[in-house]
C-alpha positions in Angstrom: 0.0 0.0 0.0 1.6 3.3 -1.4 2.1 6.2 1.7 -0.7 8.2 -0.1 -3.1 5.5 0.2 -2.6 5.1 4.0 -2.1 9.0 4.3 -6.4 8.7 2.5 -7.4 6.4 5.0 -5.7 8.3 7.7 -7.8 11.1 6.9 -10.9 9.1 6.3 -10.8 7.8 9.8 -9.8 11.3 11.4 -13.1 12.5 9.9 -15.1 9.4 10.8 -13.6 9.9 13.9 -14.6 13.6 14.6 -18.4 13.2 13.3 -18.6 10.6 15.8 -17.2 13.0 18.5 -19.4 15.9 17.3 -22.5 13.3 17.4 -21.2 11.9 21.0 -21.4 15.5 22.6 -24.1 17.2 20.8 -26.2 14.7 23.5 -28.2 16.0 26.5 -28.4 13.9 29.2 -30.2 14.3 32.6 -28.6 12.7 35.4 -31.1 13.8 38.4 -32.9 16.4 39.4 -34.4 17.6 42.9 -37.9 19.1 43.2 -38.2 21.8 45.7 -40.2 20.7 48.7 -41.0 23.7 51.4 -41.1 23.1 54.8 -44.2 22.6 57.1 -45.2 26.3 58.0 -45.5 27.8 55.1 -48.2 25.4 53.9 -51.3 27.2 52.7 -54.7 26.0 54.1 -58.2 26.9 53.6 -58.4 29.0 56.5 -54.4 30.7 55.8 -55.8 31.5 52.2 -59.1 33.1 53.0 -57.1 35.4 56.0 -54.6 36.7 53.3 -57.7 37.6 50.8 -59.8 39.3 53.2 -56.5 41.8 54.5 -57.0 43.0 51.2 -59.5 46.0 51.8 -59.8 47.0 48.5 -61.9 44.3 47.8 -65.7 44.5 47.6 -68.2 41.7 47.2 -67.7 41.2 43.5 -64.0 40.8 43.5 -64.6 38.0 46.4 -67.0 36.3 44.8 -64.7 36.2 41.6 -61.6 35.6 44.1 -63.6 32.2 45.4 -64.6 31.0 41.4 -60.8 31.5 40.5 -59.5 29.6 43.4 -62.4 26.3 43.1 -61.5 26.3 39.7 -57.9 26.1 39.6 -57.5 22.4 41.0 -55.5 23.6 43.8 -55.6 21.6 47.1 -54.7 22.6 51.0 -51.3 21.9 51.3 -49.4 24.2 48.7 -47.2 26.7 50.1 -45.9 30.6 50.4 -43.4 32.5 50.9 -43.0 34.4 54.8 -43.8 37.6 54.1 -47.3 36.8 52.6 -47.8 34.6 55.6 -47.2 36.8 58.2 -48.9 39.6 56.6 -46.3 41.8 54.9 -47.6 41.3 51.3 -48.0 45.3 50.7 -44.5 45.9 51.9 -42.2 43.4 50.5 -38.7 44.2 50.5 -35.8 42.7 48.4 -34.5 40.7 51.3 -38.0 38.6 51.3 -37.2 37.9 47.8 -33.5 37.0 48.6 -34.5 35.3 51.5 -37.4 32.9 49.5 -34.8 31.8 46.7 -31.9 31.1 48.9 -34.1 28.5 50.7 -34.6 27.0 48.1 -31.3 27.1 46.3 -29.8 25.8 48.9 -31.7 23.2 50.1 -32.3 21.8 46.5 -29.5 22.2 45.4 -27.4 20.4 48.2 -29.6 17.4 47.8 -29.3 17.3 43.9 -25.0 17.5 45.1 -25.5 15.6 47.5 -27.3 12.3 45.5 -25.3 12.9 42.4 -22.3 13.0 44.5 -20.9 15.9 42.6 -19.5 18.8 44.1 -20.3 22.6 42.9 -17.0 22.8 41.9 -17.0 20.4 38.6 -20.2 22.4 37.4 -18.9 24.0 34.0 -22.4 25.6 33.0 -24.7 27.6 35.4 -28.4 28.7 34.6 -30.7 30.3 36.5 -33.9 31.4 35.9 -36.5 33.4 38.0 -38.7 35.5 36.3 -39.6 38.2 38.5 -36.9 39.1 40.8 -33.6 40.0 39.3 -31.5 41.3 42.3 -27.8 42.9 42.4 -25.9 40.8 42.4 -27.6 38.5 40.4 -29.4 35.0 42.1 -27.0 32.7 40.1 -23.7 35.0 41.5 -25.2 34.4 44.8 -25.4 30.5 44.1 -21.4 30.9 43.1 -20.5 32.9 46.0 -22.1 30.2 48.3 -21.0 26.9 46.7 -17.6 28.6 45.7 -17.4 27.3 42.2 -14.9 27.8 39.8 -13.8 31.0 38.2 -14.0 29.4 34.7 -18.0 28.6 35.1 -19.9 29.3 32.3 -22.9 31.3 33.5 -26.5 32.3 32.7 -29.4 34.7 34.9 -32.7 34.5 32.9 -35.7 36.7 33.9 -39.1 38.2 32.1 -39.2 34.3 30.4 -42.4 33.2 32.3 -43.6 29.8 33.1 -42.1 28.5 30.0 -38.7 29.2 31.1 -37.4 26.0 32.0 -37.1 24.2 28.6 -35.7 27.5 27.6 -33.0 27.1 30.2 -32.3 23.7 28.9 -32.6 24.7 25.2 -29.6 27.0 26.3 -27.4 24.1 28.0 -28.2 22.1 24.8 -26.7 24.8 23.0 -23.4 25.3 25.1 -23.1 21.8 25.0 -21.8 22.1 21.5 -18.9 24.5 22.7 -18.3 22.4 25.1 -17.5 18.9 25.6 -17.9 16.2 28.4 -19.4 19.3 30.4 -22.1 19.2 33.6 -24.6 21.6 33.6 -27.1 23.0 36.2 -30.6 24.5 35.4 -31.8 26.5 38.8 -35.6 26.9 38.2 -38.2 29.1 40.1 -40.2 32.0 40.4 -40.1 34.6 43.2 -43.9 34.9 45.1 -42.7 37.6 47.6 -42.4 40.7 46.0 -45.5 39.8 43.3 -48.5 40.2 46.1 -51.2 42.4 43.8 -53.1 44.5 46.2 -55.5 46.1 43.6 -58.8 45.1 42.4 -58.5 44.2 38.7 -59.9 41.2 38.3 -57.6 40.4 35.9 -54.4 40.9 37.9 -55.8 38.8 40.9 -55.7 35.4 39.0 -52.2 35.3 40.1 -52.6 35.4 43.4 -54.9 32.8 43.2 -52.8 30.4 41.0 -49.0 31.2 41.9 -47.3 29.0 44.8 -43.7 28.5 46.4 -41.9 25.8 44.1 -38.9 25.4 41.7 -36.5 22.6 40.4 -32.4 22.0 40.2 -31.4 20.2 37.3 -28.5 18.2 36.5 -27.2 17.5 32.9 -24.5 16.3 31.1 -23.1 15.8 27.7 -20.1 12.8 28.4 -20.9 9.8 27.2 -19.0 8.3 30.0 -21.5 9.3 32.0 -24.5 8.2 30.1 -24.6 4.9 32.2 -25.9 7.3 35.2 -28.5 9.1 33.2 -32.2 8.8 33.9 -33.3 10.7 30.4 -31.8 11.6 27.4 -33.1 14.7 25.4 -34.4 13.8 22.1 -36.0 17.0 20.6 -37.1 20.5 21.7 -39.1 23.2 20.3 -39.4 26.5 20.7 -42.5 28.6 19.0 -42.8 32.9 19.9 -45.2 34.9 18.7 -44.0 37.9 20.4 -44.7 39.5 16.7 -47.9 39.6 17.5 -48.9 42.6 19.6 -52.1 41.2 20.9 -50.3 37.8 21.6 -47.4 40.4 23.2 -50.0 41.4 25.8 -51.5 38.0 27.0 -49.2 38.4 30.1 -47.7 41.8 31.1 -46.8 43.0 34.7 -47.4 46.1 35.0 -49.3 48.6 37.4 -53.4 48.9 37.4 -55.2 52.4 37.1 -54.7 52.7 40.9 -50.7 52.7 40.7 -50.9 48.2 42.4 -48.1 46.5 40.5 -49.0 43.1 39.3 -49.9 40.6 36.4 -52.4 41.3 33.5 -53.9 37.9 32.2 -55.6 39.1 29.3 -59.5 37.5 28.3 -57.3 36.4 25.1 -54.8 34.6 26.7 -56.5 31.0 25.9 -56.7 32.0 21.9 -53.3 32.7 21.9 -52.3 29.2 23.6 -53.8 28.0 21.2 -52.0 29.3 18.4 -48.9 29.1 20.0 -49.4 25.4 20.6 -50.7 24.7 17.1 -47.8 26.1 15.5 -45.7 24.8 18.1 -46.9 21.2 17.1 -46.8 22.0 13.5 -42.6 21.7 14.2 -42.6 18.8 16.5 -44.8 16.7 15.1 -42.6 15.4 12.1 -39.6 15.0 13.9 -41.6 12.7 16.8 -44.1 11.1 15.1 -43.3 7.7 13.2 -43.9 7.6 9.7 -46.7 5.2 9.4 -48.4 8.1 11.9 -47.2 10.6 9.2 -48.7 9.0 6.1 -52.0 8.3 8.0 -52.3 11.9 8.6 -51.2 12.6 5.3 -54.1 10.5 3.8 -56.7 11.8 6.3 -55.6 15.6 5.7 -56.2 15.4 2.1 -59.6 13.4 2.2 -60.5 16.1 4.6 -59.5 18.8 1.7 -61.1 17.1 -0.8 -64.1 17.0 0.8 -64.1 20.6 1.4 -64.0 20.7 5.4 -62.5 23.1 7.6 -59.1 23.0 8.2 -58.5 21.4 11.6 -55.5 22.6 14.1 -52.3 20.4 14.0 -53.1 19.1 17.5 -56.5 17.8 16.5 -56.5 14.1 17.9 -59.1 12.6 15.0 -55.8 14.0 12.8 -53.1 13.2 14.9 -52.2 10.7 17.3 -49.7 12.2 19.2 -49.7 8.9 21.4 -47.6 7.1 18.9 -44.7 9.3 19.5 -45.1 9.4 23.2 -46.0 7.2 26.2 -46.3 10.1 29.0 -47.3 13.9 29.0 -45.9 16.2 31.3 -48.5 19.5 30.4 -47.7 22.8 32.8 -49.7 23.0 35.6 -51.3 26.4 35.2 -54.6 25.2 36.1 -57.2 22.6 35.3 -58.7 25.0 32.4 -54.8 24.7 31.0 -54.4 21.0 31.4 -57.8 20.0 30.2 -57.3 22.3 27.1 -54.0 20.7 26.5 -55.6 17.2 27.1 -58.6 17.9 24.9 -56.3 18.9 21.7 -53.7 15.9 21.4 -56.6 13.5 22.9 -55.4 12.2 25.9 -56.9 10.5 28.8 -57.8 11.0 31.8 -55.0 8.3 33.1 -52.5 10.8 30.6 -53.6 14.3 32.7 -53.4 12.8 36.5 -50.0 13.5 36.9 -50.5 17.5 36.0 -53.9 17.7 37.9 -52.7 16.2 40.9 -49.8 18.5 40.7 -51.7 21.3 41.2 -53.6 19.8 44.1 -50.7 19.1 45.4 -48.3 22.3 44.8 -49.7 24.6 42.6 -49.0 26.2 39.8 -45.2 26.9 40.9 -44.7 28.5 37.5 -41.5 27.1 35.3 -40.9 24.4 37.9 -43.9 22.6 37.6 -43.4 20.5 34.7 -40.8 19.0 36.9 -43.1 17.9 39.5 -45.4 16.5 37.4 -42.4 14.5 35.8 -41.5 13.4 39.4 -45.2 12.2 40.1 -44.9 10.0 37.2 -41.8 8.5 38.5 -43.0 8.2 42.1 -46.1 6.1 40.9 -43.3 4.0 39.0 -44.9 5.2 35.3 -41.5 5.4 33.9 -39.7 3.0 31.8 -36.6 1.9 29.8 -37.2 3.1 26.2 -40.6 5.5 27.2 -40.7 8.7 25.6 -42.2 11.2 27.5 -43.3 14.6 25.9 -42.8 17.9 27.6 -45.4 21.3 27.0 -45.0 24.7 28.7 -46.3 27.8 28.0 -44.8 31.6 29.2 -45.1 35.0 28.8 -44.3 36.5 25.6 -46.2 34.7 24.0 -44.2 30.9 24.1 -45.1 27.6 23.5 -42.2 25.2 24.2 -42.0 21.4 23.8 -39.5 18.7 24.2 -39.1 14.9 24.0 -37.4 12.6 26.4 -36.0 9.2 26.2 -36.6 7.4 29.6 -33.2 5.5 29.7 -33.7 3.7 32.8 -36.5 2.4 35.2 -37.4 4.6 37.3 -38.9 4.4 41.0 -36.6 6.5 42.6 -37.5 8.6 46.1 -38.1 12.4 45.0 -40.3 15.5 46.3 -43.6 13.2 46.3 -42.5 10.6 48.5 -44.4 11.6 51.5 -48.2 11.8 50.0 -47.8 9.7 46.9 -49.8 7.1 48.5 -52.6 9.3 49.0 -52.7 10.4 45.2 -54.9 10.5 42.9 -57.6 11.1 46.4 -61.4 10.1 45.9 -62.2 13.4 45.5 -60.6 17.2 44.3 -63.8 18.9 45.6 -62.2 21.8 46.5 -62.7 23.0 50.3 -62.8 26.7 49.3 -65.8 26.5 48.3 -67.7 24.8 51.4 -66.2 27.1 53.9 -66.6 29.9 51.8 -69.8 29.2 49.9 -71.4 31.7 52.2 -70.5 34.9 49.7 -72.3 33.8 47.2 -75.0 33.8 48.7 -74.4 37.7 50.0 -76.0 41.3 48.7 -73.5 44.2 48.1 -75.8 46.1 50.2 -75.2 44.4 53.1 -71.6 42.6 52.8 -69.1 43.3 55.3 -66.5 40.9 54.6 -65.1 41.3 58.4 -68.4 41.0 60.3 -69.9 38.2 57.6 -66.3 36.2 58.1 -66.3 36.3 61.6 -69.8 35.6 62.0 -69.3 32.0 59.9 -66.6 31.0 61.6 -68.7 30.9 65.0 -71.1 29.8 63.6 -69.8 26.9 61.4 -68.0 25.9 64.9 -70.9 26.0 67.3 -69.9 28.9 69.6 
C-alpha cells in the first residue's frame, strides 16, 4: 500500500472519527434532578388562604365572589405553600431581602440534595443557569449561588428573567446549546419564580388570577453531555421546540406585569390569553410533530388531511386528535400546571386521557402552579407512581409570557422508582375526591348582597357559627 493510500485512509478515519465526536457530545443527558419541597409552615390551608384575601380591603363583594370562582377552579388543594412575608402579613410591603431570602431556601436546600445524590461537588459544574422571572437582584441569584458553593472562576454562566412559566425548557434549550462548545461538560438549570415581592393588592380582576394560581416551588437540574456518564442518566433529550409569537402585539400582551389604574403592581392575564395558547401550541406542534411522530403516523395523517381537503371541510389545528395521534410518538405527558382549564385544554387537543392528565392535575392539588418548575413535579409524580420505563418517551409542553409555547421529548433511559419530592403523600394520590374545600367554607359569599356585605363581620360571624360557639 503506497504512503498516499494510508495517508487517504488516515484522513478518512480522522473525519469518521470527529463526526462521531461531534454526534457523541451534541447529546443532552439528565442525570437527576431535585424538586423543591417547602417546609411545614409555610403550607397554605383553607383557612391561611381566606385570612390573606380578606387583608386586602380593596376588595368588595364582587371581587370575592370572583376571588372564590378562581380559586375552586384552579384544581388547587390545601397543602401548597408561600413565601414568609405573605404569611405573616407583609404582602404590601415586601422588600428585596424577602425575595432574597425565599430563593436562597430554596437554592440551597435543592441544590445540596441534587449534590449531595449525584455526589458531585459545585466545583465540577462547567455551566450555570438560573432562571427566575420576577426578581432579578444585584448581584444576580446565580452569583449568589457561586458565591455560596464557591465554584470555579472558569463557570460558564447564565441569569434568565421576564421568560415566564415557560422558562425551564428555555434554560435547557440554552445548556443544549453550550453543549456544542463544550465537551464532556455538567450543567445546572436553577428553576423558580419569586412569590414575595408579586402580592397584587388592587382590584383588577384580571391581575388577581395570580394570586390565586402562583405557589412557592422550583427545580435544580443536573445535565451532562459525556458519554462516560450516560450509564448514570435517567433521560436523554431527544428533541425540543421553541415557538414565539411575540410578533404579534395582541399575543405580546397576554401576560404583562405592570401597574393597574390605581398605581398596584402586578400581572395582566388578558381574556385572550386562551386564543393565543392555542395558536402558539398549534404552531408549536406543527414543528414537533414530524420530527416525533413515526412515519406510518405521518402518512396516515397525510391521507386523512387530504380526504379532509377534498371534501371541502375546515381546516383542523395540528393538535386535533381525530388528525393526529400524538400517542404514537409518546408514552407520558408532562403539560404545565397552570390550572385545570390549561391542562384540560392541552388534554382535549392531542386526545389524551384522563389516566394521561393525573400527573399535571394532581400536581396542582398538590403544589400549585409553581410557575417554570412545575413540569418538573409532574415528571416526578410520574416517576413516584413508578410510570416510567426503559425506552418511554415522555413529551414535555410549557407555555410563558411572551407569548411561548415550548416542547421537548425525552427518552426514559432507565426504570425509574426512585425517592423524590412526592415521597411523603404519593400514596394518597390521585384522592377520591378534588372537591375543592374553598368552596364549602366559603360558599357563604355567594350567597351575599353588596348592600349588606361586610367581609369582616360576615367572616367572623361563619366562623362561630360553622364551629358552634
Amino acid at each position: 500500500m503506497s504512503l498516499t493510500m494510508v495517508l487517504y485512509f488516515l484522513a478518512f478515519l480522522f473525519v469518521l472519527w470527529k463526526l462521531v465526536d461531534q454526534w457523541e457530545n451534541k447529546a443532552c443527558y439528565i442525570l437527576n434532578y431535585e424538586c423543591y419541597k417547602p417546609t411545614d409552615d409555610k403550607k397554605l390551608n383553607t383557612e391561611l388562604c381566606g385570612d390573606i384575601i380578606k387583608r386586602n380591603k380593596n376588595l368588595g363583594l364582587e371581587e370575592f365572589k370572583f376571588a372564590l370562582k378562581a380559586i375552586v377552579g384552579s384544581g388547587i388543594g390545601e397543602e401548597t405553600y408561600g413565601p414568609r412575608n405573605i404569611i405573616e402579613g407583609r404582602q404590601d410591603s415586601a422588600s428585596i431581602l424577602d425575595g432574597i431570602l425565599e430563593m436562597e431556601e430554596f437554592f440551597y436546600d435543592t441544590l445540596d440534595k441534587l449534590f449531595s445524590k449525584s455526589k458531585v461537588s459545585p466545583k465540577d459544574i462547567d455551566i450555570l443557569v438560573v432562571n427566575v422571572s420576577l426578581f432579578a437582584p444585584l448581584p444576580s441569584l446565580s452569583a449568589r449561588i457561586i458565591n455560596h458553593y464557591k465554584m470555579r472562576e472558569n463557570i460558564k454562566v447564565f441569569n434568565l428573567s421576564g421568560m415566564g412559566c415557560s422558562a425551564s425548557l428555555i434554560a435547557i434549550n440554552l445548556v443544549q446549546s453550550v453543549f456544542k462548545s463544550y465537551k464532556n461538560a455538567l450543567a445546572v438549570v436553577v428553576s423558580s419564580e419569586s412569590i414575595a415581592p408579586s402580592w397584587y393588592s388592587g382590584f383588577n380582576k384580571s391581575m388577581m388570577l395570580p394570586n390565586c394560581l402562583f405557589r412557592t416551588g422550583g427545580c435544580a437540574i443536573l445535565l451532562t453531555n459525556n458519554p462516560s456518564l450516560k450509564h448514570k442518566a435517567i433521560f436523554k433529550l431527544k428533541y425540543l421546540v421553541r415557538t414565539h409569537i411575540g410578533a404579534d402585539d395582541e399575543a405580546y400582551q397576554y401576560a404583562v406585569r405592570k401597574e393597574d389604574d390605581q398605581g398596584y403592581l402586578g400581572i395582566h392575564l388578558s381574556r385572550s390569553l386562551p386564543k393565543g395558547a392555542t395558536q402558539a401550541f398549534t404552531m408549536n406542534l406543527r414543528e414537533l410533530a414530524p420530527k416525533v411522530l413515526p412515519l406510518r403516523e405521518l402518512l396516515r395523517c397525510l391521507v386523512v388531511f387530504s380526504f379532509r381537503q377534498f371534501n371541502n371541510h375546515k381546516s383542523t389545528p395540528v393538535g386535533d386528535s381525530t388528525i393526529i395521534n400524538f400517542k404514537t410518538a409518546a408514552e407520558h405527558f408532562v403539560i404545565h400546571a397552570g390550572g385545570t382549564a390549561v391542562v384540560n385544554g392541552v388534554g382535549g387537543s392531542l386526545g389524551l386521557s384522563e389516566h394521561d392528565l393525573e400527573p399535571a392535575k394532581m400536581t396542582l392539588h398538590r403544589f400549585g402552579n409553581t410557575s417554570a418548575s412545575s413540569i418538573w413535579y409532574v415528571l416526578a409524580y410520574m416517576e413516584a407512581k413508578k410510570r416510567l420505563k426503559k425506552g418511554d418517551r415522555v413529551l414535555m409542553i410549557n407555555f410563558g409570557a411572551g407569548f411561548k409555547c415550548n416542547s421537548c421529548l425525552w427518552e426514559v433511559v432507565k426504570d425509574l422508582e426512585g425517592k423524590n419530592v412526592w415521597e411523603d403523600c404519593i400514596t394518597r394520590y390521585p384522592p377520591k375526591t378534588l372537591i375543592n374545600p374553598f368552596k364549602e367554607r366559603y360558599g357563604w359569599i355567594d350567597e351575599k348582597d353588596s348592600a349588606t356585605f361586610n367581609v369582616e363581620y360576615d367572616g367572623e360571624y361563619y366562623k362561630h357559627a360553622s364551629s358552634g360557639t
